[in-house]
C-alpha positions in Angstrom: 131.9 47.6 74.8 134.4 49.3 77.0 134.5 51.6 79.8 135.1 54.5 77.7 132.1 53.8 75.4 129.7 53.2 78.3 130.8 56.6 79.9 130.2 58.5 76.7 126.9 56.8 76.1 125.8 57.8 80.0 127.3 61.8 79.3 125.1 61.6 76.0 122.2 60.2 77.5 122.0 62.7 80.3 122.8 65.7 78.3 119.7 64.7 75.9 117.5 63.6 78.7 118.4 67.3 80.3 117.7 69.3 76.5 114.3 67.3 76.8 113.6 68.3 80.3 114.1 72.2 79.7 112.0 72.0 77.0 109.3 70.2 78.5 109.3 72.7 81.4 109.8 75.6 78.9 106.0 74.8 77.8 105.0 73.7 81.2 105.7 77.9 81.9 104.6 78.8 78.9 101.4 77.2 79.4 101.0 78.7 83.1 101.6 82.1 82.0 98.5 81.8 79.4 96.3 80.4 82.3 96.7 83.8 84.7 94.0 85.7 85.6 93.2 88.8 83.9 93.4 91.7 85.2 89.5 92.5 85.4 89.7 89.8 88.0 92.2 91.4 91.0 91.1 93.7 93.0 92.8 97.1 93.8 93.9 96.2 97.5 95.3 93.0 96.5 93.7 90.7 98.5 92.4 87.6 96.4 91.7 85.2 99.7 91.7 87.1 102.7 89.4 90.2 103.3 90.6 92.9 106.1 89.7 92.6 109.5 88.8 95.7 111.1 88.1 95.5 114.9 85.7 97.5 116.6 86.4 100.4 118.1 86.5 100.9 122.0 82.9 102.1 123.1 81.6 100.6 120.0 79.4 97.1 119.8 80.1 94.5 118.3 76.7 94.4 115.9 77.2 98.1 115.0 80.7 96.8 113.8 79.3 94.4 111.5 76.8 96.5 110.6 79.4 98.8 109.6 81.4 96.1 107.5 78.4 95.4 105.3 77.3 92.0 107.0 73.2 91.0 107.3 72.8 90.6 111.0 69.6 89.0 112.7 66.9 91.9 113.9 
């Protein structure tokens, strides 16, 4: 085997192992896309992880702010 013949066989060998690849990543996507969450799940602001932080106002406590966001507080 010459020179020639082992270049050809390395540019064969790489285009093939590169056909395989984009396949294989084709479904990879394909497979991601099917696994998003509906849209039933998101909520309208578009915060999935994170919920708003809203300070309290000057002259306001800081248990009538809670209060105000919804949170059980210890009477």
């Amino acid at each position: 085997m010459n020179v020639v013949d082992l270049l050809v066989t390395i540019v064969v060998v790489t285009i093939l192992v590169t056909i395989v690849l984009a396949i294989v990543t084709y479904i990879a996507y394909k497979l991601r896309l099917a696994r998003e969450p509906s849209a039933v799940d998101q909520d309208g602001d578009g915060l999935r992880y994170f919920r708003r932080y809203a300070p309290a106002m000057p002259g306001e406590s800081l248990r009538a702010a809670e209060v105000g966001e919804g949170h059980a507080t210890k009477a």
